[in-house]
C-alpha positions as CSV (number, residue, x, y, z in Angstrom):
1,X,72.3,226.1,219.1
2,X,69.3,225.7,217.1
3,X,66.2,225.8,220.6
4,X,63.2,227.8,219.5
5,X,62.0,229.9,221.8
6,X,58.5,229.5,223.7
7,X,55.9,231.4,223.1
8,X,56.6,232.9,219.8
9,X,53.5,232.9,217.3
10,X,55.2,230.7,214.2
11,X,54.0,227.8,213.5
12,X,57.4,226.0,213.6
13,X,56.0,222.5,214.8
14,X,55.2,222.1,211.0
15,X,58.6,221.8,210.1
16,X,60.0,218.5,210.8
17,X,64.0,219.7,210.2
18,X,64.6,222.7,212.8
19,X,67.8,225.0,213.4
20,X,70.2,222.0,212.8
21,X,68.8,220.8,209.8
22,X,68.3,217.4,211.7
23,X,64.9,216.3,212.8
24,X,63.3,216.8,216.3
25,X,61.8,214.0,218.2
26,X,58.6,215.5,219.3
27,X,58.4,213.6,222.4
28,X,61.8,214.0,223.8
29,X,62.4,217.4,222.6
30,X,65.9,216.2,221.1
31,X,67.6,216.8,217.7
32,X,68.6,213.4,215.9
33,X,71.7,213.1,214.4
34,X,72.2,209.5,213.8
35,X,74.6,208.5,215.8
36,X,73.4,210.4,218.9
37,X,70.9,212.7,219.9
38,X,71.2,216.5,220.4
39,X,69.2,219.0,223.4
40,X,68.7,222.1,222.1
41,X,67.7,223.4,224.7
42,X,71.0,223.5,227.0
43,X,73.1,223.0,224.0
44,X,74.8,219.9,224.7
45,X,74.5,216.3,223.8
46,X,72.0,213.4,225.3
47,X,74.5,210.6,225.0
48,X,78.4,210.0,224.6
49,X,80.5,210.1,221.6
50,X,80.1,206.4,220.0
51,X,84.1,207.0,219.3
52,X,85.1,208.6,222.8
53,X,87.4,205.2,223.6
54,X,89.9,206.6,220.2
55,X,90.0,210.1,222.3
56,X,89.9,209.3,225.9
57,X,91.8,212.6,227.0
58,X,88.5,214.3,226.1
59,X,85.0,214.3,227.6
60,X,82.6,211.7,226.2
61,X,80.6,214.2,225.3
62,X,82.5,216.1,223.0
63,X,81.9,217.7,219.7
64,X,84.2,218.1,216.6
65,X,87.1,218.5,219.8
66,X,85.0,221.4,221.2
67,X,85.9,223.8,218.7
68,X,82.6,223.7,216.7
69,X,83.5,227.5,214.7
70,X,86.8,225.6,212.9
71,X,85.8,222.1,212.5
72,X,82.3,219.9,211.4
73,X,81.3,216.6,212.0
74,X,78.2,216.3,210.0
75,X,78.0,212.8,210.0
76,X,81.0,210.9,211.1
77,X,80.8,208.1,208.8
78,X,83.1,209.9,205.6
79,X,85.6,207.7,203.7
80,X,88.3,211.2,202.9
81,X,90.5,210.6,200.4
82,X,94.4,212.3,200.3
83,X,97.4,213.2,198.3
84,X,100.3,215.3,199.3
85,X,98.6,216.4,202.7
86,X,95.2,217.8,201.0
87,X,92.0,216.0,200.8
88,X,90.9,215.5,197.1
89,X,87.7,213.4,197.2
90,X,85.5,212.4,200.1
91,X,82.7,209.8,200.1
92,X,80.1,209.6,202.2
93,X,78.0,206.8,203.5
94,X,74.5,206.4,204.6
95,X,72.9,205.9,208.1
96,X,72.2,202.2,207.0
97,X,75.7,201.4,206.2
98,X,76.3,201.8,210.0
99,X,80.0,203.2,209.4
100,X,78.6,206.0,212.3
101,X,79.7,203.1,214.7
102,X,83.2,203.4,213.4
103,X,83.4,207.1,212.4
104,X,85.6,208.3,209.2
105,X,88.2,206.5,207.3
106,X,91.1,208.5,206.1
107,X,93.5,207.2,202.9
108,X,96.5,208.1,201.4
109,X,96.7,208.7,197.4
110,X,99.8,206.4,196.8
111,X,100.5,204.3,192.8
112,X,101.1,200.9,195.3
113,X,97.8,201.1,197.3
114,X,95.6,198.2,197.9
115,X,92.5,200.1,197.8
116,X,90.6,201.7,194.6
117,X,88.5,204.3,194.2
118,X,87.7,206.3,191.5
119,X,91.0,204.9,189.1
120,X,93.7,205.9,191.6
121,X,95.0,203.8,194.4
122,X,95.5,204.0,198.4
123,X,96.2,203.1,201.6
124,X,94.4,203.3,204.2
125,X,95.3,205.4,207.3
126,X,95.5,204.7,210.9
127,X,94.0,207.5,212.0
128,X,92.7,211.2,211.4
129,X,96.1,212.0,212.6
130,X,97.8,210.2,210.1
131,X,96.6,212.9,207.6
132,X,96.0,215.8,209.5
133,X,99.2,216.2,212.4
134,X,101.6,217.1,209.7
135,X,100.3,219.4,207.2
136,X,101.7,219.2,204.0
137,X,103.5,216.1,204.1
138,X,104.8,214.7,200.1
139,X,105.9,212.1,200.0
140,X,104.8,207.7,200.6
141,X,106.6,205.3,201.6
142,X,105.5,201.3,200.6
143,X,106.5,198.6,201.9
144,X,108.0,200.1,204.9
145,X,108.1,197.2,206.9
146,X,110.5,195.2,204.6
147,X,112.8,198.2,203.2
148,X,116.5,197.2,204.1
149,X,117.4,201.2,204.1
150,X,118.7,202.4,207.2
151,X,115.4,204.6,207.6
152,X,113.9,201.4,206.9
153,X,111.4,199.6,209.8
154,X,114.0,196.6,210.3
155,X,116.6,198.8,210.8
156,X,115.7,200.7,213.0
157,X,114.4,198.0,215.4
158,X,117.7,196.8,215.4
159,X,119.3,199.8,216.2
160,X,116.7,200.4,219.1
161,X,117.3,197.2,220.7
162,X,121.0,196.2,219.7
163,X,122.5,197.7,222.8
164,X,119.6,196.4,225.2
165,X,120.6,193.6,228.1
166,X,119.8,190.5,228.7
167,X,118.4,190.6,232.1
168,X,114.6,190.9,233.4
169,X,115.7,194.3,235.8
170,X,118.0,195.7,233.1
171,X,115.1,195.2,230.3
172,X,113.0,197.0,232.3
173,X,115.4,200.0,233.1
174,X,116.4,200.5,229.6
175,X,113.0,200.3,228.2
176,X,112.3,202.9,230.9
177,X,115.6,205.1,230.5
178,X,116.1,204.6,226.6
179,X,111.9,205.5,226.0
180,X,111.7,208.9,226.0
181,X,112.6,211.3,223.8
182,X,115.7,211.4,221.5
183,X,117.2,208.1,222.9
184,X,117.9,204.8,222.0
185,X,113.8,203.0,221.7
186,X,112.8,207.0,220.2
187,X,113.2,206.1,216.4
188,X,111.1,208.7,215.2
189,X,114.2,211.0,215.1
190,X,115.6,209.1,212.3
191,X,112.2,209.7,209.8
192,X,111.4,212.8,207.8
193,X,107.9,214.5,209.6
194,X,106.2,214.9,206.3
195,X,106.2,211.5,205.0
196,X,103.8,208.7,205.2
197,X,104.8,205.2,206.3
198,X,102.9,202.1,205.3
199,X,103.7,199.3,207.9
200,X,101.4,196.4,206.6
201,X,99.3,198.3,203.9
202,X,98.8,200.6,207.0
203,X,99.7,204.5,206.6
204,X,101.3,206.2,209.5
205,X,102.4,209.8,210.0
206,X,106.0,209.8,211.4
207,X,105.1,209.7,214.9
208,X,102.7,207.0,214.7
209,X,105.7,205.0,212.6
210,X,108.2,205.9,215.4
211,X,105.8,204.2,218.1
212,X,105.6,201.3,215.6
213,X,108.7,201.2,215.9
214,X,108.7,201.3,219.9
215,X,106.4,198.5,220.0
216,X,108.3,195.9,218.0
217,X,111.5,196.8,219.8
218,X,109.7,196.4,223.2
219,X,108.4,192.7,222.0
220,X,112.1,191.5,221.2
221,X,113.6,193.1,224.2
222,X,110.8,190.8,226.2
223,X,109.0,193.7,227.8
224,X,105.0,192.9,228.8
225,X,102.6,195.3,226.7
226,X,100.5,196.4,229.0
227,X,103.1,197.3,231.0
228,X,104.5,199.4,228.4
229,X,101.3,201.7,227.8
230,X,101.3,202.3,231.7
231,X,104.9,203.7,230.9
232,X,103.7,205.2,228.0
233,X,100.6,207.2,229.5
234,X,102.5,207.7,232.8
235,X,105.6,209.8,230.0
236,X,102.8,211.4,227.7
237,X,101.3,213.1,231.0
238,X,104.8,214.7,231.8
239,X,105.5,215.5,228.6
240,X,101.8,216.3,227.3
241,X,99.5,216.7,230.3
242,X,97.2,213.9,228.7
243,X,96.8,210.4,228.2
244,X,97.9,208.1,224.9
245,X,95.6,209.1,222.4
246,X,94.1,205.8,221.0
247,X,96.2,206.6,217.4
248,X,99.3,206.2,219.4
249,X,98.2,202.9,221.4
250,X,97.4,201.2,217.7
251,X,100.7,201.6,216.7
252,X,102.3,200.4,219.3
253,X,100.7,197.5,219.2
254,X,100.7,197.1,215.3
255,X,104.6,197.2,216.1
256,X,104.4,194.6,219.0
257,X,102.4,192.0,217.0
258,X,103.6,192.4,213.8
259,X,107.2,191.9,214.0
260,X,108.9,190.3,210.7
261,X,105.2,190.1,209.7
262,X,104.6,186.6,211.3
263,X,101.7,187.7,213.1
264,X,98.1,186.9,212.0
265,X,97.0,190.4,213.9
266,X,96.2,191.8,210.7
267,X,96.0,188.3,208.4
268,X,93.4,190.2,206.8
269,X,94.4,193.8,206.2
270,X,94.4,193.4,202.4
271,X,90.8,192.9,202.1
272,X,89.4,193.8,205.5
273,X,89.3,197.5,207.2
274,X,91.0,198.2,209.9
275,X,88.9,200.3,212.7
């Protein structure tokens, strides 16, 4: 997109902004788009995707998840704004503010958010999926984490890992046998798919909550971490034909280290943005 041709009488050097509305570096022929550079020319990108360690079952080199008709990405440095599953204000920052290096922030409209903006309060969200997987979701839940309801964070660690032995082998093989779907460490089944659940000040969709879920229940049971993504990217291929998506390895480790909340993983999540 956007390569003029050769040869052609107008005098388009005199425009700085070309086809893409971004300007051309005269002596590398390239489109700049702030966080990376654009060739025209063979319409594809000069360098990799700043964020392409949050999506690594895509190429590096990817644009708005190749499907450039349906989706922009005009400057990847947005803070969007939600309530009820619809965006309803969208902020964007400059170049200088050097969010490009962390891409967009996502929040949740909810009356017990830590965060302001514009007289209504939120929470911020873990990922694009968070806000976007689920369409239409209604409804928030606060304070997840410490809700003593039986669709409540504690309970249902407990009921993940009440049955689970005592042994090094048999930890292994129930984490193994129990992990995948519907069974004993697969939580998710027992939340509604179009709420939000904030674990920490941090809004998850129901999937991302269930793997919360996973990882605290994996840290009580005594199972290594890094042992349990290998499991989990070595299920999500057989069930998904990809990798973990980075959204999905967050929460599991927001579970694992933030159990009963005496971990100083997120010590400053009130005031501080998570990326």
């Amino acid at each position: 997109m956007g390569y003029l041709l050769e040869n052609r009488s107008l005098n388009s050097d005199s425009i700085k902004f070309k086809y893409t509305g971004k300007e051309r570096d005269k002596e590398s022929l390239y489109d700049y788009f702030g966080a990376r550079y654009y060739d025209a020319r063979i319409g594809r990108w000069g360098q990799v995707d700043p964020l392409q360690d949050k999506e690594p079952s895509k190429t590096p080199y990817h644009f708005t998840s190749d499907n450039p008709i349906n989706k922009i990405d005009p400057y990847g440095l947005d803070d969007i704004y939600y309530k009820n599953g619809e965006e309803v204000d969208r902020k964007v920052s400059g170049f200088w503010d050097f969010d490009w290096l962390f891409g967009d922030s996502y929040y949740v409209q909810s009356e017990s958010g830590n965060v302001g903006y514009n007289g209504s309060y939120y929470f911020e969200a873990l990922s694009e999926k968070t806000v976007s997987q689920f369409k239409g979701w209604d409804r928030v839940f606060p304070n997840w984490e410490s809700s003593s309801t039986k669709e409540g964070f504690s309970y249902r660690v407990y009921e993940a890992i009440k049955d689970a032995p005592s042994d090094l082998v048999g930890k292994y093989l129930y984490t193994w046998n129990e992990g995948p779907g519907g069974k004993k460490l697969d939580q998710k089944r027992y939340l509604q798919k179009y709420s939000i659940y904030v674990f920490n000040n941090i809004a998850m969709n129901y999937e991302e909550a269930g793997n919360t879920i996973f990882g605290a229940a994996i840290n009580q049971i005594g199972i290594n971490l890094d042992l349990a993504n290998i499991g989990g990217h070595i299920y999500s291929i057989r069930a998904n034909q990809r990798l973990d998506e980075f959204n999905e390895i967050q929460a599991y480790s927001i579970g694992y280290y933030n159990f009963n909340n005496v971990s100083n993983f997120f010590q400053n999540r009130s005031t501080q943005k998570y990326r």
